[in-house]
N, C-alpha and C positions, 0 to 999 in steps of 0.2 A: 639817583634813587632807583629807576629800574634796574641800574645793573647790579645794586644790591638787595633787590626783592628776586629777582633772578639764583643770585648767587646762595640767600635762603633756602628759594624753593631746589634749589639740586642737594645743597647738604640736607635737606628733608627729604630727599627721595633717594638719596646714599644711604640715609638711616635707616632708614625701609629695605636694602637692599636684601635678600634673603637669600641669597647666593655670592657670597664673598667671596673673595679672589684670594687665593694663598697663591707668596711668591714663590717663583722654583727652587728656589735657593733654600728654602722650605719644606721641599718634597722630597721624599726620599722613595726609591724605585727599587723593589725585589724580588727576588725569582718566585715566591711563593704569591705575591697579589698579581704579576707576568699570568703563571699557569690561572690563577680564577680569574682573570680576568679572561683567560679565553674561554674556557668551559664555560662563563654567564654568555657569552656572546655567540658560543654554538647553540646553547640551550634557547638562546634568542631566537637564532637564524630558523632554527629547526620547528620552534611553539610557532612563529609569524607565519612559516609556511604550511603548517598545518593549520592554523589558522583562518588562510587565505581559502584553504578548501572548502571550510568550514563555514566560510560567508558565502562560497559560490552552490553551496545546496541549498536545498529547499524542504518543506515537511509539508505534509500536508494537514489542514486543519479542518477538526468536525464538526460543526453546529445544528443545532436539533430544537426545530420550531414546529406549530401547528400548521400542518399543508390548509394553506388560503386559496389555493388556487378553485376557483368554481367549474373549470374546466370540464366538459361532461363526458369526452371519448378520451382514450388509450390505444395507440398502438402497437401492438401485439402482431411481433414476425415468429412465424412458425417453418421450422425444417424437420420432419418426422420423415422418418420411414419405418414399415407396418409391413408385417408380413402376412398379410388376409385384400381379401374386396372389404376394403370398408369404406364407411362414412364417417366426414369429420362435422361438429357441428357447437355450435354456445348457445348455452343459456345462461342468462344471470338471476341474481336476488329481484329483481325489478321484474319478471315477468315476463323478459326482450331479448325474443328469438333475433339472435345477431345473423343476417345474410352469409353463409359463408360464400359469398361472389369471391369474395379473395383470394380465395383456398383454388387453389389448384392439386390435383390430383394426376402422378404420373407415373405409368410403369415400370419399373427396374429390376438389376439383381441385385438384390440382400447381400450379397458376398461380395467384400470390398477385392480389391486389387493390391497385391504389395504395396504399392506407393501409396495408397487410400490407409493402410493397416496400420505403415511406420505413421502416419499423421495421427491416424487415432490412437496408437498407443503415445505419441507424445502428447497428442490432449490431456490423456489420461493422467499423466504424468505432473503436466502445470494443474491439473484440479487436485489430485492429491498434494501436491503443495501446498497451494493454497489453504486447502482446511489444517493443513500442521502452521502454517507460518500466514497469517492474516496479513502482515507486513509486505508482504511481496502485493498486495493487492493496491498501495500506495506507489510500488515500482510501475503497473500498469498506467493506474492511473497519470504518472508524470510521464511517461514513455509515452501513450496513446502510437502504439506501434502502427505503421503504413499498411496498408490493407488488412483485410480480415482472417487473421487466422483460425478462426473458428470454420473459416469456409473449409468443405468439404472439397479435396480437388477435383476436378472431370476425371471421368475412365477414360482412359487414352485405347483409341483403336478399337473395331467394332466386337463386341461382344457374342461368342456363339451361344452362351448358356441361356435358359430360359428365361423372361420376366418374370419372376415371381416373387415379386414384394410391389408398396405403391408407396409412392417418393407421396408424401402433402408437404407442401409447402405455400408459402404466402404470406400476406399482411391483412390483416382487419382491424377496425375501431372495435374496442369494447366496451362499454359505459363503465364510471367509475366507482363502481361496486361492485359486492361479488359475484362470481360466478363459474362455470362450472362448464371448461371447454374439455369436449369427450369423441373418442374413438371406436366404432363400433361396429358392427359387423351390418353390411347393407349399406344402401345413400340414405339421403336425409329426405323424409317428406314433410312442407310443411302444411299444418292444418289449424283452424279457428283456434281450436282449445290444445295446442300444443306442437309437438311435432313427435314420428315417427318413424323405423328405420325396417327397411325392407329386406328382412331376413330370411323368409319363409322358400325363397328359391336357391338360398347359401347352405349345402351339407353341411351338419353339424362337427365332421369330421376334420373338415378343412378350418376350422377354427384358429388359428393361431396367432399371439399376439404378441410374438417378439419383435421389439421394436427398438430401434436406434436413435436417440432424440442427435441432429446435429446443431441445430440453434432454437434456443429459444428465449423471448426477449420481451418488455415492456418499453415503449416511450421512444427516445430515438435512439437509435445503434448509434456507437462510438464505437472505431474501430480499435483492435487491442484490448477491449475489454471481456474476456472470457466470464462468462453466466454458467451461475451453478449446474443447471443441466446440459451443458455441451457437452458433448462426446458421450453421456449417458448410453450405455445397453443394457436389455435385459430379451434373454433365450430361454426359451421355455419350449417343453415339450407336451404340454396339458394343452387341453384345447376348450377349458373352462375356467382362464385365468383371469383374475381382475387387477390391474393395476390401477396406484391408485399413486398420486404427486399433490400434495396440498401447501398448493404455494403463499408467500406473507410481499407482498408489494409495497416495496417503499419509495413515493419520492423522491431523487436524486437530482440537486442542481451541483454540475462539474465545473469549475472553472478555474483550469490551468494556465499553465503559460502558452500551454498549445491547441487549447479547445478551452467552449463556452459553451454546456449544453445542455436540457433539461432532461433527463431522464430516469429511469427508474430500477432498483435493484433489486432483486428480493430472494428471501430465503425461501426452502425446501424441505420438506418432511417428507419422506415416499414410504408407502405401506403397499404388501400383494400377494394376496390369496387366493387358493382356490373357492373355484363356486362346485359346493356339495349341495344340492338342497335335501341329499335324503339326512346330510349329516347338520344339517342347521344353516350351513354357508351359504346364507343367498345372497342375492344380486345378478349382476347384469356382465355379460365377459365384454372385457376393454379396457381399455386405457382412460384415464381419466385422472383432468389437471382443474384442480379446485381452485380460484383462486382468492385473493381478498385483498383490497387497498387498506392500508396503515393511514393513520390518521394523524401521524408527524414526518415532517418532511427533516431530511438530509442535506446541508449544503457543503460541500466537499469542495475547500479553496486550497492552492498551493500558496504556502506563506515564503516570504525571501526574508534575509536578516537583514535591516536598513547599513547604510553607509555608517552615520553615525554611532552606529553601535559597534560593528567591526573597527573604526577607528579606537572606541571607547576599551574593547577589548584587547588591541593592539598595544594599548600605551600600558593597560594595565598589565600586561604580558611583562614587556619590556622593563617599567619602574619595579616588579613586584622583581623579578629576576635580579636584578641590578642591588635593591633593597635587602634582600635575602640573602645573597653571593656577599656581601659585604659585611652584613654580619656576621654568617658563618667566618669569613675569615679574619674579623675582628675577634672572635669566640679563640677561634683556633690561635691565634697568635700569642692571646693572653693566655691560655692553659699552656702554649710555647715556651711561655716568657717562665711559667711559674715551673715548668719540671729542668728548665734549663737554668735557674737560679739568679731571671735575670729582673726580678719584680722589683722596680725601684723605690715603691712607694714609700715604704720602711726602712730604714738606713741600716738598722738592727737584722733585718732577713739576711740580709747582703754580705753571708758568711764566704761565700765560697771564693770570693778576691779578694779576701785579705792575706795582707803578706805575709813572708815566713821567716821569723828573724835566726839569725846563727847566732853561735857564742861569738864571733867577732864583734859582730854588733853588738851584742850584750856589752862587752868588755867597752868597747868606744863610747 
């Protein structure tokens, strides 16, 4: 009995079979299915390996929520150089004379060195990219290139020329709202009801405020990441200029295959005029970076394509090839068969081998 509930269940699962076996004695072999057969199998070899690349990339992906964090400072690196005695200093929306302890303040020359110039014309160079092709700013982000190329190199060997410019540079917290870090002619005093900048023994002549931005940054530095104002210049020869950078802060959580980091991006408007007051133009000559925190944060993840989906795309590669090669050459054979007079379906088509009888045969 079991060996004929056995014998059941395999002729019911032969009946199911959905790939049936034709014998060879049955198969017939051509030089026309020969050549597609190999073209589907190059087209194979060739889609799989491009394929294969195409699983070992990555994209990056953007999502865009309300910034939760309560967090109450920002880090803020600053690398200027200022061609005056000045003072650097913050104030925010809140009323909060920020310490500039940070800031350091150092003598230098203005005028780079060859090897300083080719860096900054290549800065120059990746920021004008950038703004034509946003995309390249995804190649950073998975690169996270080894040290900083934004840094400025040292001046190799002692310098005769005069110091005349001041290197600021440094780090400070800023509170998470706006505010308004400025460059100005004098130090900074501070006092109860504000603060103040000690101009009155600075020639009005010597005023100038051409200035070189080499970093500048919110949250924590990643290396490889170039920010809109690196390498920024502007040379003026007014010595009642106002420049003015009113910048947008956003939020940024990074997390690639090669870093995991909180930091912060943000865009740049720059406006700069002279100060006339006989002509209406007032204000105050310097430099001045506005800033403001955005109220949606950024998470920026590198995405990989799963195993299973490259497998899924593999086979569909392969059956679609296979499926398609096969009918075209089914197509093709049968339009073959029809200009070569060889369609047998109709016994009546089937003019062109019929015999050709002579008068002998007639006669017989």
């Amino acid at each position: 009995m079991r060996r004929l509930y056995r014998k059941k269940a395999l002729s019911l699962v032969k009946e199911l079979d959905a790939f049936p076996k034709v014998p060879e004695s049955y198969v017939e072999t051509t030089a026309t299915g020969g050549t597609v057969s190999l073209i589907a199998f190059t087209a194979m070899a060739l889609l799989a390996f491009f394929e294969f690349f195409v699983y070992r990339d990555t994209w990056m992906k953007y999502e865009y929520e309300v910034d939760k964090d309560f967090s109450r400072y920002i880090e803020m690196l600053i690398f200027w150089c200022a061609v005056s005695d000045v003072g650097a200093d913050i104030l925010d929306l809140a009323e909060t004379m920020i310490t500039s302890n940070g800031i350091q303040y150092e003598p230098v020359i203005f005028e780079l060195t060859p090897q300083q110039k080719l860096w900054h014309r290549t800065l120059l160079l990746i920021q004008n990219r950038l703004r034509e092709e946003h995309s390249l700013q995804e190649v950073l982000y998975k690169s996270v290139l080894k040290g900083a190329p934004t840094a400025l190199p040292p001046r190799e060997g002692t310098a005769s020329e005069p110091l005349s410019a001041c290197r600021i540079h440094g780090h400070v917290y800023v509170n998470k709202v706006a505010g308004n870090f400025h460059i100005t002619v004098g130090k900074p005093i501070h006092h109860p009801r504000g603060h103040a900048h000690i101009a009155a023994f600075v020639s009005h002549d010597t005023y100038n405020f051409s200035h070189r931005i080499d970093h500048v940054s919110f949250g924590e530095e990643i290396p490889g990441i170039i920010n809109p104002l690196d390498g920024t210049e502007k040379i003026t020869s007014n010595h009642n200029e106002m420049f003015q950078y009113f910048i947008t802060v956003v939020p940024t959580k990074l997390h690639t295959s090669k870093v995991s980091a909180d930091t912060h991006q943000f865009s740049v408007t720059e406006r700069e005029r002279v100060i006339n007051h006989a002509a209406g133009s007032h204000g105050v000559s310097g430099i001045f970076m506005k800033y403001d925190t955005s109220s949606l944060m950024v998470t920026v993840s590198e995405q990989h394509m799963p195993l299973w989906q490259f497998l899924v795309r593999l086979c569909g590669i392969i059956g679609g090839i296979f499926s398609t090669t096969g009918m075209i050459h089914g197509f093709v054979g049968f339009c073959f068969d029809i200009v070569c007079c060889r369609f047998k379906l109709d016994p009546h088509v089937n003019n062109c081998a019929a015999p050709v009888l002579t008068d002998n045969h007639v006669q017989e």
